[in-house]
C-alpha positions in Angstrom: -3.0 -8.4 -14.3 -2.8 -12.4 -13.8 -5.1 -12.6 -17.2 -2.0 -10.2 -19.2 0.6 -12.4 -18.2 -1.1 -15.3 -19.1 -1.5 -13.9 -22.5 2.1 -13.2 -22.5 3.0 -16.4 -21.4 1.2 -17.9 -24.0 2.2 -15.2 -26.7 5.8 -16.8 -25.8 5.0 -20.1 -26.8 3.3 -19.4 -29.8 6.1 -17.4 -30.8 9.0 -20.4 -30.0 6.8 -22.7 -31.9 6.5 -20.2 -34.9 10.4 -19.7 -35.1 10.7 -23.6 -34.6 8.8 -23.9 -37.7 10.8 -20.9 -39.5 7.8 -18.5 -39.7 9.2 -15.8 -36.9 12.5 -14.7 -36.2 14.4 -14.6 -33.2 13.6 -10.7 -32.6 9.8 -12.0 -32.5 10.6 -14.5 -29.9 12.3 -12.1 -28.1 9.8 -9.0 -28.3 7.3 -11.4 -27.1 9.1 -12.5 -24.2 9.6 -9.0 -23.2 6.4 -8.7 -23.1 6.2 -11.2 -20.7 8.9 -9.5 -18.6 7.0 -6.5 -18.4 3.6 -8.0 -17.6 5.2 -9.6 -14.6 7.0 -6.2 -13.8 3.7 -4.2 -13.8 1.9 -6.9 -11.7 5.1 -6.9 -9.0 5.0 -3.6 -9.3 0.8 -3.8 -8.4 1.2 -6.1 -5.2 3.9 -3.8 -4.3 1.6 0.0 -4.6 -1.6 -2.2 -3.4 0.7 -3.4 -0.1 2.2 0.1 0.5 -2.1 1.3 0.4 -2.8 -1.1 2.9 -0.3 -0.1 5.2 -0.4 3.6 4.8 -4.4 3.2 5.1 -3.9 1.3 8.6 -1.3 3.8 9.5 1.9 1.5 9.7 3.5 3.5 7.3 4.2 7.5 6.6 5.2 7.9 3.2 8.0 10.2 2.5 11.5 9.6 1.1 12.6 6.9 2.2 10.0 4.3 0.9 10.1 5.8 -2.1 13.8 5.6 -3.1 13.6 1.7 -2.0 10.8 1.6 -4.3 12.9 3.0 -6.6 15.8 0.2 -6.0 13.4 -2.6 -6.1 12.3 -1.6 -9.6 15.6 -1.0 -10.6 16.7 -4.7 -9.1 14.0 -5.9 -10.9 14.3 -4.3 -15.0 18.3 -5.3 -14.4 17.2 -9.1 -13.8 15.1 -9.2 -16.8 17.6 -7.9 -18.7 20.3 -10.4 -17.4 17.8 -13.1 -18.0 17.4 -12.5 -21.7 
């Protein structure tokens, strides 16, 4: 996951240099750093289902309902930030 969003990051910089030099347009620049914002998402969203596993496994969690609808606002907290960011 670390390797994709180094990609991205890079992907970003290429892409401001490129519509610095008038080759891309802005919509590149942006669909590129959206891709950025979703690699960081997905690996947030990793650490989060890889520390719920290790919990559950040593039994200081029971999933039911409740974990899962604040899984469901963290996510949510999250896309609206990278949404206000852009």
């Amino acid at each position: 996951m670390k390797g994709t969003m180094r990609l991205a990051e890079r992907s970003v910089e290429l892409a401001n240099a490129s519509y610095s030099a008038g080759v891309l347009n802005q919509i590149d620049v942006q669909d590129a750093e959206l891709s950025l914002y979703n690699s960081r998402l997905g690996f947030q969203q990793s650490v989060y289902d890889y520390q719920v596993a290790k919990a559950n496994s040593k039994g200081y969690l029971d999933i039911n309902s409740t974990i899962i609808m604040h899984k469901r606002k963290i996510i949510k907290i999250l896309k609206m930030k990278i949404f206000l960011f852009r």
